[in-house]
C-alpha positions in Angstrom: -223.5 -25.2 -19.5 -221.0 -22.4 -19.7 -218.2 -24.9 -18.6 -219.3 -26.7 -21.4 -219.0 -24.2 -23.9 -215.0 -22.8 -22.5 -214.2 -27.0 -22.2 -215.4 -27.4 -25.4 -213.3 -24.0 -26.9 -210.2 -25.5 -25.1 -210.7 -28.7 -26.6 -210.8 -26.7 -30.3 -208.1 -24.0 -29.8 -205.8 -27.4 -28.5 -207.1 -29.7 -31.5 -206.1 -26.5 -33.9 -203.1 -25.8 -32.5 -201.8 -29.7 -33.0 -203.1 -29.8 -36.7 -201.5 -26.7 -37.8 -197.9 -27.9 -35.7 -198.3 -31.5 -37.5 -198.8 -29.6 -41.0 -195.3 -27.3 -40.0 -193.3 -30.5 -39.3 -194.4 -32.4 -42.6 -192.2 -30.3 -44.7 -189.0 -31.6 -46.2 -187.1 -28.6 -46.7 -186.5 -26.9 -43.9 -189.3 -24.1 -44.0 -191.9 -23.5 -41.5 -194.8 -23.4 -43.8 -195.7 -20.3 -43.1 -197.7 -21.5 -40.1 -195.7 -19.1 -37.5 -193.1 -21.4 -36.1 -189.8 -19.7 -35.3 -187.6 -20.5 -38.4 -184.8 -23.2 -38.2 -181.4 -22.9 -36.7 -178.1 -23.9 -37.4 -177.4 -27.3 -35.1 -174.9 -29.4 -35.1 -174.2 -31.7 -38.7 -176.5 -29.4 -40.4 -175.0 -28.6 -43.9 -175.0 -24.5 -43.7 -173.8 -22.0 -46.6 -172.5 -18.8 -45.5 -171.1 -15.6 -46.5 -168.5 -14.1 -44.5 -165.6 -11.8 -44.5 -162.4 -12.1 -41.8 -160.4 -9.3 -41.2 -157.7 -8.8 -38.7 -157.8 -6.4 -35.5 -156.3 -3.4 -37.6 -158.9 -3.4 -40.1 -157.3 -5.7 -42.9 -159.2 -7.9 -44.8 -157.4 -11.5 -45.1 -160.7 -13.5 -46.6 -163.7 -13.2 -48.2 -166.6 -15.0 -49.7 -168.5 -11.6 -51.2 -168.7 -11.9 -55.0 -167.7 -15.7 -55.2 -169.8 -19.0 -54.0 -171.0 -18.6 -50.4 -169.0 -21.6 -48.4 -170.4 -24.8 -47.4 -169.8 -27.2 -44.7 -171.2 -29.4 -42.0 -171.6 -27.6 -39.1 -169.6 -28.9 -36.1 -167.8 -31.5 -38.4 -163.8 -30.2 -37.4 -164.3 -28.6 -41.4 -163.7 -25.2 -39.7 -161.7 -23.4 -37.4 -163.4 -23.9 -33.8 -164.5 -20.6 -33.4 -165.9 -20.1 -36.8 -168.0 -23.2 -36.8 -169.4 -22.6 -32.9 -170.3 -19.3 -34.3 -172.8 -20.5 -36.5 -174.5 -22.9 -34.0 -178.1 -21.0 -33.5 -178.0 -19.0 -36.1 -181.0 -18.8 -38.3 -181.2 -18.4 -42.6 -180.8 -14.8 -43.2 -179.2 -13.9 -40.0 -176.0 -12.0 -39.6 -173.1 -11.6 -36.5 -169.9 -10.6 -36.3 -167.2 -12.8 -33.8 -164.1 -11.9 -32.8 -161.8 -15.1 -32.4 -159.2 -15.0 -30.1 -156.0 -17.1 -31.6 -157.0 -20.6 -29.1 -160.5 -20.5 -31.0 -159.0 -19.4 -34.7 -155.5 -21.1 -35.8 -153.9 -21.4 -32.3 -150.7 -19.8 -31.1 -147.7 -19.3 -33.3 -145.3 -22.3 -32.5 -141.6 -21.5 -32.5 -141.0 -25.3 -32.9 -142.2 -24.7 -36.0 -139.8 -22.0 -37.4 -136.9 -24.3 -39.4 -134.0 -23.7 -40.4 -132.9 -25.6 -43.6 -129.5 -26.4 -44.8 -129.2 -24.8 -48.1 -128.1 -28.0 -49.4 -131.3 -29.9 -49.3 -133.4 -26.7 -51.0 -134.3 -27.0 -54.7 -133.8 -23.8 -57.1 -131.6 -22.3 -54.2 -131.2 -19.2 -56.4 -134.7 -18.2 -56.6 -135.5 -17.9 -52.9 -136.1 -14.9 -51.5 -137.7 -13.7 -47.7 -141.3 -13.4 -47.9 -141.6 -16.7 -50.6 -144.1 -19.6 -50.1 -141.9 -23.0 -49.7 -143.6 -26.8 -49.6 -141.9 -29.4 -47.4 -141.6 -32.1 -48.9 -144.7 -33.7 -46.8 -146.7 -30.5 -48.5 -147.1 -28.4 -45.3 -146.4 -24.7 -46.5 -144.1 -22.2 -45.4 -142.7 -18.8 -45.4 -139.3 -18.1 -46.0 -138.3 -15.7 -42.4 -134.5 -15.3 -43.6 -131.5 -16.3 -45.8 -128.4 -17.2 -43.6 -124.9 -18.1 -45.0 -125.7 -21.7 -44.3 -129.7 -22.0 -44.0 -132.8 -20.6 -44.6 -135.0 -20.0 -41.9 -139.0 -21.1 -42.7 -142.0 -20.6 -40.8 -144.5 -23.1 -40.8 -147.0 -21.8 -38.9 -150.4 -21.3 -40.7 -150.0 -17.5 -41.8 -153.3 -16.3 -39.2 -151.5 -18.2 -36.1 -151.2 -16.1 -32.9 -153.5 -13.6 -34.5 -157.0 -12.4 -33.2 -159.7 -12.4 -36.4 -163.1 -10.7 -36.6 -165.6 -12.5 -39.1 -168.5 -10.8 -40.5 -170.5 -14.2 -41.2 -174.5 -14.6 -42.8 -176.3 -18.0 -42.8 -177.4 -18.2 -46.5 -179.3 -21.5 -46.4 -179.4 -24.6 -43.9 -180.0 -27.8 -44.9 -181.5 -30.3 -41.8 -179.4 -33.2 -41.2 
């Protein structure tokens, strides 16, 4: 009889259990239900909105999402820089980390193929160049003008952040399942 009675308060506690988890899954938008489920996390093609702030190793602040929309994008979808977007993989709504990126996992290594020098014949409003000045190529990449030769000007098209190590202070604001 007593065997009974435990079987029979297994067979319950089990039966419970299952209703309760069935309930959890049915909803739509992401939330547990309040039924005591760990909440969700980021995964891979989950839409995710986050704050964040980047600074560099000596302190200075280069982005920033505080005060303006949090940003969106598809986790794991190549819309972020590799480490950014791995750093958000398992993070929960609410939760906050901070990464540091090493240059491979941010905006790669600065490529000295990629510092030009341009006859001063082929530059548009020559006169108003001046070291330190934004360029666009023709083909729209941007660059920064390194140094005014005789003959040239010297441009670096690098992305701005290449070869340089980044700390992001990054919070999950919302997830949205994919």
């Amino acid at each position: 009889m007593k065997k009974a009675i435990i079987l029979g308060m297994l067979i319950i506690i089990i039966l419970s259990g299952c209703v309760q988890e069935s309930e959890g899954n049915g909803s739509s938008n992401g939330e547990n239900g309040g039924n005591g489920m760990d909440t969700e996390k980021v995964e891979l093609g989950d839409k995710v909105s986050v704050d964040y702030k980047g600074t560099l190793e000596d302190g200075t602040e280069f982005d920033s999402s505080i005060g303006k929309r949090p940003l969106e994008f598809t986790a794991g979808a190549g819309q972020m820089i590799k480490g950014f977007d791995a750093a958000v993989i398992g993070m929960a709504a609410g939760e906050e980390k901070t990464v540091t990126l090493a240059p491979e996992d941010a905006y790669g290594e600065a490529d000295p193929a990629r510092i030009v020098e341009i006859p001063k014949d082929q530059v548009q409003d020559l006169g108003t160049i001046e070291v330190g000045m934004t360029l666009t190529s023709s083909q729209g990449i941007n660059g920064v003008v390194k140094e005014i030769k005789d003959e040239a000007i010297v441009v670096d098209f690098n992305h701005p952040l290449a070869g340089k190590t980044l700390t992001f202070w990054i919070k999950v604001v919302s997830i949205e399942k994919s």
